[in-house]
Backbone as numpy.savetxt, mean C-alpha at the origin, in Angstrom:
# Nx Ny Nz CAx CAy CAz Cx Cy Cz
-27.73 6.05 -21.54 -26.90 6.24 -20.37 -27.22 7.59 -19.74
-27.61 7.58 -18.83 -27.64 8.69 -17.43 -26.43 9.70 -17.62
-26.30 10.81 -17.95 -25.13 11.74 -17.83 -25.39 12.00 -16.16
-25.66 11.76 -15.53 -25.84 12.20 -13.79 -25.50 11.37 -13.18
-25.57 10.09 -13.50 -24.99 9.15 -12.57 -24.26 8.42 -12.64
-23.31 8.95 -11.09 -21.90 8.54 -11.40 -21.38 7.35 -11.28
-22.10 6.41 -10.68 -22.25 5.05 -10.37 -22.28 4.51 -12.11
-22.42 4.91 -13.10 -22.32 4.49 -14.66 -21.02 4.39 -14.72
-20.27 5.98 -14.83 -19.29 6.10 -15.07 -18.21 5.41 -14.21
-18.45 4.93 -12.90 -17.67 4.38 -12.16 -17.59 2.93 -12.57
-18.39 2.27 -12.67 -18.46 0.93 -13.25 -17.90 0.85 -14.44
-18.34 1.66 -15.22 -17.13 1.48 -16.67 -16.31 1.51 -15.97
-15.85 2.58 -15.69 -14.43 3.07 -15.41 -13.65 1.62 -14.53
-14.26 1.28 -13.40 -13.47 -0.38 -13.25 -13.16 -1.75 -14.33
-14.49 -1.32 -14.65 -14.36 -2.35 -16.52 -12.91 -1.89 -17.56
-12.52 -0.83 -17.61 -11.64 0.17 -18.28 -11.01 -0.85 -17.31
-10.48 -0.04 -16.12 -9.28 -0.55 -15.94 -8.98 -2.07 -15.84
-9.73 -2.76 -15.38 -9.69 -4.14 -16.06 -9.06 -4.69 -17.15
-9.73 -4.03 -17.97 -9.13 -4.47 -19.32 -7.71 -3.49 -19.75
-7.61 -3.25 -18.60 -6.16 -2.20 -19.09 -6.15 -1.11 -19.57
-7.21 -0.53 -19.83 -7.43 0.47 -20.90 -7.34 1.71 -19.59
-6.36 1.75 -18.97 -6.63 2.89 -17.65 -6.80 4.16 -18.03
-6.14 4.49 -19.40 -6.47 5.73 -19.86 -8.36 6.57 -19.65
-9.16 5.67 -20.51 -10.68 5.49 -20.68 -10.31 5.14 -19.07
-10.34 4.23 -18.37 -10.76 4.30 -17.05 -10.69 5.64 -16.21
-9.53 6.04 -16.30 -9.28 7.41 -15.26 -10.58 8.61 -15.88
-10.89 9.03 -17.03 -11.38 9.38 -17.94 -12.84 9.16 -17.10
-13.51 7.72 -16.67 -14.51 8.00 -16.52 -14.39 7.73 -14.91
-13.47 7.99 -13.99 -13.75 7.92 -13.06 -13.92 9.81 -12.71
-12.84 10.19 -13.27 -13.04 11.80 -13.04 -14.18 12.25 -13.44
-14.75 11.33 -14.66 -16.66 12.49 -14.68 -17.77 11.52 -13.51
-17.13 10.03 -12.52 -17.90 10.37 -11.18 -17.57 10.47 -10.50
-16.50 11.14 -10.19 -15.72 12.37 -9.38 -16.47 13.72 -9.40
-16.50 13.75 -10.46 -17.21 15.32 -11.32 -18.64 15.61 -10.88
-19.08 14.52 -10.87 -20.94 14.28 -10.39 -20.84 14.11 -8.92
-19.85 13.27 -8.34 -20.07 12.75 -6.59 -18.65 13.25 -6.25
-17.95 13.79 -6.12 -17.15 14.10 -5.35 -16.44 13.83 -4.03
-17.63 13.56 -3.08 -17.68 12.32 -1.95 -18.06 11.47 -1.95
-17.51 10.58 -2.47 -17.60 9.33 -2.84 -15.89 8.31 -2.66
-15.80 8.12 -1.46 -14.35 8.20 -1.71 -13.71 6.60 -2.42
-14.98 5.77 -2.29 -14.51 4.45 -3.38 -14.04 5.24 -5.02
-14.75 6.33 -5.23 -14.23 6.51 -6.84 -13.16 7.02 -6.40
-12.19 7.76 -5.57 -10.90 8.48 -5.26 -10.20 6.92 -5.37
-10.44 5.61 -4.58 -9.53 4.69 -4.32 -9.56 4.46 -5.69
-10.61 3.67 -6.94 -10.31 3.26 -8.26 -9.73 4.22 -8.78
-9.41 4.96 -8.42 -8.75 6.03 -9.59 -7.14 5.82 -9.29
-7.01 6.01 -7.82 -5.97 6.16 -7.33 -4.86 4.39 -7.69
-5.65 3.22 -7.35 -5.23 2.31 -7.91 -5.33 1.93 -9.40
-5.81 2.61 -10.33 -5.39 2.83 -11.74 -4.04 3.65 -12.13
-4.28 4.74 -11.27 -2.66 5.44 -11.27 -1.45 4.51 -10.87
-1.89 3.72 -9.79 -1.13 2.83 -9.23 -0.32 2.02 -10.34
-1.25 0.91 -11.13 -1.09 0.26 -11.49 -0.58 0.76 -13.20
-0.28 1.42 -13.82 0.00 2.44 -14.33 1.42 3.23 -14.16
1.86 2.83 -12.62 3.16 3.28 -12.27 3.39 4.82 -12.26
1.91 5.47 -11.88 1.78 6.72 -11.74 1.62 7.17 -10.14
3.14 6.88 -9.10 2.27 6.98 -8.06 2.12 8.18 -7.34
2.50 8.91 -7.89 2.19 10.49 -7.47 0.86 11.07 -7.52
0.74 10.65 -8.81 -1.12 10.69 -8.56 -1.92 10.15 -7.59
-0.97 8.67 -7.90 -1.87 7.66 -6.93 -1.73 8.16 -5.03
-1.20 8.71 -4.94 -1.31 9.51 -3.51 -2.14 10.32 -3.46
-1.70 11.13 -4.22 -3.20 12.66 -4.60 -4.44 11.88 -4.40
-4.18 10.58 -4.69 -6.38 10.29 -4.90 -6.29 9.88 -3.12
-5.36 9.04 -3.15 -5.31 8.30 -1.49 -5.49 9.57 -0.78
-5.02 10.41 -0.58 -4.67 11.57 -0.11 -6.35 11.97 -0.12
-6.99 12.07 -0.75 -8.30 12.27 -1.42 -9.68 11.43 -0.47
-9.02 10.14 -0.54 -9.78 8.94 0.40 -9.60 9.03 1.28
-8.18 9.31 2.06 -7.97 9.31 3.42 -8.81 10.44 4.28
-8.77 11.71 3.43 -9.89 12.98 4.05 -10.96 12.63 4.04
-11.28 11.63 3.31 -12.77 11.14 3.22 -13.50 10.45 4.72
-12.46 9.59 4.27 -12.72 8.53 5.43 -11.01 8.22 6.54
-10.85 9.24 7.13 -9.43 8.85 7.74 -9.61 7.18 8.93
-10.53 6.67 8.92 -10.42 5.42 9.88 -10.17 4.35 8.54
-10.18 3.66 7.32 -9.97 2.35 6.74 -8.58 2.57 6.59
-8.28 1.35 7.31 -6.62 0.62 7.11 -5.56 1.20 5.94
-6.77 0.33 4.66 -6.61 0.15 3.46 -5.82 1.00 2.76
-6.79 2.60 3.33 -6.19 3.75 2.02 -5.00 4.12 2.71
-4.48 3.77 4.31 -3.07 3.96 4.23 -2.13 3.14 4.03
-2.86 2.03 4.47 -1.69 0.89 3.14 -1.47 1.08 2.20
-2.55 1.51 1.23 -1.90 1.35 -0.52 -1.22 2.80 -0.40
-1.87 4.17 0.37 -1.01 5.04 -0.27 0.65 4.84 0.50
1.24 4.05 1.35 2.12 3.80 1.94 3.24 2.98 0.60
1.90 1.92 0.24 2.58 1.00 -1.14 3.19 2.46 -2.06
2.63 2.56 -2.45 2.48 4.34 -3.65 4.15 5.07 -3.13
4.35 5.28 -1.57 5.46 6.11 -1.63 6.68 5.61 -1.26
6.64 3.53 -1.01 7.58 2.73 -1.14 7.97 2.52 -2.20
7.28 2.84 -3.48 7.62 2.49 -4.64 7.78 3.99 -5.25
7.92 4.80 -4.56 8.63 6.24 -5.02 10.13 6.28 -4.39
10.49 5.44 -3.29 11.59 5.19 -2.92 11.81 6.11 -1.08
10.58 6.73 -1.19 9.87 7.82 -0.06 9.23 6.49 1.05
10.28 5.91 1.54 10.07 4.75 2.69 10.27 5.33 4.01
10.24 6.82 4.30 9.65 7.29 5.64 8.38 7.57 6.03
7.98 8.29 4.69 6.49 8.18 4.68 5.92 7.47 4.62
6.14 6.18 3.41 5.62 4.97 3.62 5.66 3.81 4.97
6.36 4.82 5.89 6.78 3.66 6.74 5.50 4.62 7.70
5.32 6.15 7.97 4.37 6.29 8.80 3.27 5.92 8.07
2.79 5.85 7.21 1.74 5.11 6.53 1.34 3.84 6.82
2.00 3.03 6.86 2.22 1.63 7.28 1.63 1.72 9.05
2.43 2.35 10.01 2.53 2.90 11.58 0.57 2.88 11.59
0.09 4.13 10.74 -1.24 4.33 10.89 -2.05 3.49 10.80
-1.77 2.56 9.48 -2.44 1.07 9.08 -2.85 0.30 9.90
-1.43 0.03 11.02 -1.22 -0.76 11.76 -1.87 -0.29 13.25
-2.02 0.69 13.62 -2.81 1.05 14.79 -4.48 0.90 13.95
-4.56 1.39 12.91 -5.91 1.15 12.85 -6.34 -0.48 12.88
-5.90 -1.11 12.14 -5.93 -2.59 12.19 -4.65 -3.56 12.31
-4.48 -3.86 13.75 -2.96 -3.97 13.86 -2.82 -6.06 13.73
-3.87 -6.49 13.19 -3.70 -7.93 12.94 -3.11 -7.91 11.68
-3.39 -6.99 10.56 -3.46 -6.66 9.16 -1.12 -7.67 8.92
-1.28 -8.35 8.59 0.24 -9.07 8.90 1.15 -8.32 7.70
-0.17 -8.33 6.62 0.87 -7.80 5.28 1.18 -6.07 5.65
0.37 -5.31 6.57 1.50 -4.30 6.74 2.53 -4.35 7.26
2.81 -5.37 8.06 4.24 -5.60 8.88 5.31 -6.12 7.90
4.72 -6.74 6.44 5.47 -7.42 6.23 6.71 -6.33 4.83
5.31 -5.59 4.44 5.32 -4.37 3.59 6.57 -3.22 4.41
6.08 -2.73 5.71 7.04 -1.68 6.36 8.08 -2.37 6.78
8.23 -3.65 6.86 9.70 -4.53 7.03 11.08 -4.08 5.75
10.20 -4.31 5.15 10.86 -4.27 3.47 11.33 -2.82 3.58
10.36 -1.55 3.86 10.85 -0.40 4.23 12.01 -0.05 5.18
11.94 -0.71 5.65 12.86 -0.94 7.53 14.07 -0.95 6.71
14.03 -1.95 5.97 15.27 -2.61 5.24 15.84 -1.81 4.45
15.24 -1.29 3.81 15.95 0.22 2.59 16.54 1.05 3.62
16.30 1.36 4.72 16.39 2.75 5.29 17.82 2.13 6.66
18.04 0.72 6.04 18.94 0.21 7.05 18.67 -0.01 8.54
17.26 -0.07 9.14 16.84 -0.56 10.21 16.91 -1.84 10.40
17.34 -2.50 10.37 17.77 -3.85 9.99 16.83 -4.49 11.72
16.95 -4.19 12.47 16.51 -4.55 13.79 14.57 -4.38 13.82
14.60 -3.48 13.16 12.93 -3.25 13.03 12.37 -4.03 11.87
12.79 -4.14 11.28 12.70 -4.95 10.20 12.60 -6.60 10.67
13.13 -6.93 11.41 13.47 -8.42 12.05 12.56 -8.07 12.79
11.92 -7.54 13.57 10.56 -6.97 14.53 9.68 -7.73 13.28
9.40 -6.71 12.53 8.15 -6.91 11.54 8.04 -7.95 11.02
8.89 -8.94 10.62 8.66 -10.04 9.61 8.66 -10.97 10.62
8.98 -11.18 12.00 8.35 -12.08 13.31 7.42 -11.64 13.53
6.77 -10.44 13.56 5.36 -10.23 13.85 4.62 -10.60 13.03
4.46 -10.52 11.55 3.88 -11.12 10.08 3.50 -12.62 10.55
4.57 -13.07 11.09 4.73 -14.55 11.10 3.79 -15.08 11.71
3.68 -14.35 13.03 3.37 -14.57 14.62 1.43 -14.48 13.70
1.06 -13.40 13.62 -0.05 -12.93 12.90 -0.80 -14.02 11.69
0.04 -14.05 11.23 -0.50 -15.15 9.73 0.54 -16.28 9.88
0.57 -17.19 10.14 1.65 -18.38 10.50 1.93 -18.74 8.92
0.73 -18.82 7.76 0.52 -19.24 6.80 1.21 -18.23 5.80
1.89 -16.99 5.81 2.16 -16.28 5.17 3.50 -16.20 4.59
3.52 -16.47 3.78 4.91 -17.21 2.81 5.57 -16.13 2.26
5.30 -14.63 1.93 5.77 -13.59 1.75 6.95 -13.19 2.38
6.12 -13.41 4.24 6.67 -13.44 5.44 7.85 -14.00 5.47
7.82 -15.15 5.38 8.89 -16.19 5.87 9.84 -16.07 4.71
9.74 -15.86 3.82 10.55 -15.80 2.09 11.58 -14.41 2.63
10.63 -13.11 2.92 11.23 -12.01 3.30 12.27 -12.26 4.27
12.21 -12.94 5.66 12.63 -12.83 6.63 13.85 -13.75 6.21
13.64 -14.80 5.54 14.84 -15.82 5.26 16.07 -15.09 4.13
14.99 -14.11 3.27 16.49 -13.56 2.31 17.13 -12.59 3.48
16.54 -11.92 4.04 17.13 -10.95 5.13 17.98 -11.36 5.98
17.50 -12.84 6.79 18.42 -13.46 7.70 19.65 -14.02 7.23
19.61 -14.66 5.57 21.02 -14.27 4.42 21.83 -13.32 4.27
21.05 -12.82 3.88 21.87 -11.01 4.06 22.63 -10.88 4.82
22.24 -11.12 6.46 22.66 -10.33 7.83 23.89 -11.37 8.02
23.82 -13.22 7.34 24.67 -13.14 7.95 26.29 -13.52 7.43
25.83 -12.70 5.93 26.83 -12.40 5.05 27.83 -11.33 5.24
26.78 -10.38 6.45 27.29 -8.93 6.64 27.82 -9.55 8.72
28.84 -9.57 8.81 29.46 -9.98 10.01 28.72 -8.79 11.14
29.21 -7.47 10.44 28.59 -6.43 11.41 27.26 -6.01 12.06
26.64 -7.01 11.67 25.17 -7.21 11.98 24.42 -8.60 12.34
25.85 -9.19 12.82 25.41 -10.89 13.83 24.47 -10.80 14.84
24.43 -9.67 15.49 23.80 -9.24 16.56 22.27 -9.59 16.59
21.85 -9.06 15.65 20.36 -9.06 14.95 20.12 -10.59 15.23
20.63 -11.17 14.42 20.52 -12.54 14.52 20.30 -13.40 16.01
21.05 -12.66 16.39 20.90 -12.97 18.02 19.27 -13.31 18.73
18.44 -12.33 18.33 17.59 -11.56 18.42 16.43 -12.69 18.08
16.80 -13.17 17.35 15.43 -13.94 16.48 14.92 -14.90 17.63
């Protein structure tokens, strides 16, 4: 094995996390980090090992990492958006989502993702925006319609928010 090339260690390192072993994965993504540095696919595997791991503080640090890399793919502000919805940090995740969505604004699962955000933060009206736009976007998207139907339950359990309903 090549100690120089980081393309070794990166491939384990997806094999690692594969098999779960994210510990050994992170392990060899940081020595082709260590060798390539700009490389911002090894920042994303790392960052979605943290992810998946339920480490998402890290997992921002790497996004955070990818996004300087390459600030135009969708992607690294979707997942790092995922990363600070699941820190409970659904403002940030919601401009995260905002950026996603101007960069690639067909992308349905960010609408359907910052809906869910909408919803924590009691936007209840933007939220009903997003999961008709999901819809409108992917007709086929069952996330969508699942989301929008427990929500439209919700709203009209809660009298003070008939209005919304109006809306649809």
């Amino acid at each position: 094995m090549d100690p120089t090339d980081s393309t070794i260690f990166f491939n384990r390192g997806i094999a690692y996390s594969q098999l779960h072993k994210y510990k050994r994965a992170i392990n060899d993504f940081d020595k082709a980090i260590e060798i390539d540095s700009c490389n911002v696919d090894y920042y994303v595997e790392r960052a979605e090992t943290h992810a998946r791991r339920s480490d998402f503080q890290l997992a921002i640090h790497d996004y955070d990492k990818a996004i300087m890399l390459n600030q135009n793919d969708h992607q690294h502000y979707k997942d790092r958006a995922d990363a600070y919805s699941n820190l409970g940090h659904y403002q940030q995740a919601i401009n995260d989502y905002n950026k996603a969505i101007e960069l690639d604004p067909k992308l349905a699962d960010s609408y359907v993702d910052r809906g869910v955000d909408y919803v924590s933060l009691g936007d209840y009206s933007k939220a009903m925006e997003d999961y008709n736009k999901a819809i409108e976007l992917d007709p086929k998207n069952g996330v969508a319609y699942n989301n929008r139907g427990l929500f439209i339950k919700r709203l009209e359990t809660t009298s003070r928010h008939q209005w919304i309903l109006k809306e649809r």
